[in-house]
N, C-alpha and C positions, 0 to 999 in steps of 0.2 A: 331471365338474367343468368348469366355465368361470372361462376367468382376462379379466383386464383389464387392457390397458396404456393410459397417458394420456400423450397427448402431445401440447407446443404447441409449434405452429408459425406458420410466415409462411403466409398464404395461398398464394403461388407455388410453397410446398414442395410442396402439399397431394398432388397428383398423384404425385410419387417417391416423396414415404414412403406412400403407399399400395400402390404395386406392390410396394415391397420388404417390408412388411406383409404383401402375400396371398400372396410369394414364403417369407415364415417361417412360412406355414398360419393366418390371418386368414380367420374366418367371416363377420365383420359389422363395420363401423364404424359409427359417430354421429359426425357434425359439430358442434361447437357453436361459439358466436362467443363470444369472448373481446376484450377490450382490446386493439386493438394485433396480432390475431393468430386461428388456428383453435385449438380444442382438440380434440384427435381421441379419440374412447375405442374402440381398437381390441379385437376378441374373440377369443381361442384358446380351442379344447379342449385344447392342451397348453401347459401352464407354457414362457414365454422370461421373458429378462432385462429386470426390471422392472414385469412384471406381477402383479396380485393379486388373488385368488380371492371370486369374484362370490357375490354372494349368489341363491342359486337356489331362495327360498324362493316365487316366483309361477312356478308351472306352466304354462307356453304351451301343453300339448299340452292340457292339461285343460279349458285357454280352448277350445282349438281342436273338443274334442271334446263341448262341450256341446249340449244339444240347441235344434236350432235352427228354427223354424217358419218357412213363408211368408210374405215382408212383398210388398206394394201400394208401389210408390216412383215418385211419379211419376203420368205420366199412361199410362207405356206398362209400366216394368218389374215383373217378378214374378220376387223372389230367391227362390230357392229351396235345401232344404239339398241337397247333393250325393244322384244316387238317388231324388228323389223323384218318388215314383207319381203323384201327382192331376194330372191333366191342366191345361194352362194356362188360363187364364179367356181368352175371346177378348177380343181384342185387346191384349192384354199379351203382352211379349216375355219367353222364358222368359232368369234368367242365376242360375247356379248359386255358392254361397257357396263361395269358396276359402280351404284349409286356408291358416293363419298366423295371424300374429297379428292385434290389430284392424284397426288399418288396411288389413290388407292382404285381408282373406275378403270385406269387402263390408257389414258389419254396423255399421260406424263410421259416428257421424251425418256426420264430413265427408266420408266415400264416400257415402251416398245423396244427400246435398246436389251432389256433384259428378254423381254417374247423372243428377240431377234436369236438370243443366244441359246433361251432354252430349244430353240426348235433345232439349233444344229447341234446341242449336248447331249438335249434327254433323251433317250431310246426306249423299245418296249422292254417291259421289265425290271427298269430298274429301279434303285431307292433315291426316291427325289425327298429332300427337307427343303423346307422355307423360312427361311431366320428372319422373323418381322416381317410377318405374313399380310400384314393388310387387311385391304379386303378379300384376298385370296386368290385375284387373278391368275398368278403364275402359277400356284399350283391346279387351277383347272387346265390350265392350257398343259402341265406335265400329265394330267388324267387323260386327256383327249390324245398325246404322246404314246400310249400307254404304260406309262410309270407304273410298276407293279407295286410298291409300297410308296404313298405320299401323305407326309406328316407337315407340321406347321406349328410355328410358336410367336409367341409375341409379347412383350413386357407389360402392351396395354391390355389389360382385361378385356375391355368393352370389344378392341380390337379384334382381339380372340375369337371370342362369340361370335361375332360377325363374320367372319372368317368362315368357324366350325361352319354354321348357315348356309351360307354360297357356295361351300365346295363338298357338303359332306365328306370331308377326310377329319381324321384324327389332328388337331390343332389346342395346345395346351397355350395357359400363361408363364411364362417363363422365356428363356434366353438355353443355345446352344449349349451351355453345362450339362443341362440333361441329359443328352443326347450319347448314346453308348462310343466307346472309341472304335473308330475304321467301319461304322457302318453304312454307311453314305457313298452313292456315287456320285449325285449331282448335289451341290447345295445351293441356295438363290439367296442371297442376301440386298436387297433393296433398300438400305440404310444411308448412312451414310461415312463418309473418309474414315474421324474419329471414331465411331462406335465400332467400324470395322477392323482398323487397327488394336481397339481394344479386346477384340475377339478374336484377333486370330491367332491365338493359342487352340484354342476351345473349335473355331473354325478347321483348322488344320488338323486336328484330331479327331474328329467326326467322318474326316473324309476315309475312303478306302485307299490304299494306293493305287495311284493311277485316276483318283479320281478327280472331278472339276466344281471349283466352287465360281459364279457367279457372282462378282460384288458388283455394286451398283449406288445409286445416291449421292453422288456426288460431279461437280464438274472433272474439265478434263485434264485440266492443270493439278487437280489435287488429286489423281491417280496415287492410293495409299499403296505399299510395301508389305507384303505379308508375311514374307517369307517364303511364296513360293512360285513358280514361273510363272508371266503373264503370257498365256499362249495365245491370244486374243481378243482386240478391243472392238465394240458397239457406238458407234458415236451418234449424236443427234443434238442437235442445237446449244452445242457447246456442252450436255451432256456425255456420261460414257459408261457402260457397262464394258467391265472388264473379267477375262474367263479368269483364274489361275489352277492351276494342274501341281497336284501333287503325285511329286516323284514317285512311282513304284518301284517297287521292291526283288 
């Protein structure tokens, strides 16, 4: 059984009541933006004070465990489901679907829309971040790229950890704050409109100049504003990853 506590707050809480959250056995949170404020909908496997029993009638293992065929993404990638025998097509890179939910295995239009961009952004060498990392697809595919430094963060703890796992790279809990100014030259954000708009201070600061951020998580109609050029968009079933390029210096 899964419970659910809801709680608003001020933005500046956001970080405490999250620690003391995953210190009362917290699996997952959602952020959502509310008026004036965050709303958090945090997850236990065990009943605390004030939470209420989720409805578990959509199966994630069952999503997780459908059968899944080789997709063409791209000019270079070939997903594949985990284990599979048939050899790569040449010149495709092989990158294997990861267990989770949609967003996070690799099968969501705004994950190939993002594959789509990192393969014509990220180069060898460079410094790729992942802001709400997932499962961490995208950053293995910026590894297989050869990205010479690739880091990764995510608000969800549990998410975190799963991440670290699957990609062995550096992947902490937390959000872009952390992140030093103008060190980035790709960043991938798989989010979505709201959070993105809320970040891009903090996004636009991380980058180098000259650098490209990836947003993503949202349809196409609600392509958010950042503040800085969109030099190019990913579309996919009414999905869209969009580049933005900050101005150099």
């Amino acid at each position: 059984m899964i419970y659910r506590q809801t709680l608003d707050c001020n933005p500046k809480e956001v970080e405490e009541i999250l620690a003391r959250c995953y210190m009362e056995g917290a699996f997952s949170v959602e952020e959502q933006d509310i008026p004036g404020g965050m709303r958090l909908l945090v997850f236990y496997y065990d009943p605390v004070e004030g939470a209420e029993v989720v409805d578990e009638s959509i199966d994630w293992q069952a999503i997780s465990d459908k059968p899944w065929v080789p997709v063409e993404i791209g000019e270079r990638w070939w997903l594949v489901p985990p284990g599979h025998e048939e050899e790569t097509p040449e010149g495709r890179i092989r990158l294997e679907y990861l267990r989770g939910q949609a967003w996070g295995t690799g099968s969501h239009a705004t994950s190939q829309c993002c594959l789509r961009a990192v393969e014509k952004y990220v180069h060898a060498g460079q410094v790729f971040v992942d802001i709400g990392i997932g499962s961490g697809i995208l950053s293995i595919a910026a590894r297989q790229l050869g990205a010479g430094t690739i880091a990764g963060c995510d608000i969800d703890h549990p998410s975190a950890a799963i991440a670290a796992k699957n990609t062995g790279e550096d992947v902490y809990t937390g959000s872009a704050r952390s992140i030093r100014d103008e060190s980035v030259d790709v960043a991938a954000a798989n989010i979505n409109a709201v959070m993105l708009t809320n970040l891009k201070d903090d996004l636009q600061r991380i980058l180098k100049p000259g650098g490209f951020l990836i947003g993503s998580g949202f349809k196409i109609e609600e392509t958010p504003k950042l503040g800085m050029e969109i030099v190019e968009t990913f579309d996919q079933d009414g999905w869209r990853a969009a580049v933005y390029s900050k101005s150099g210096r």
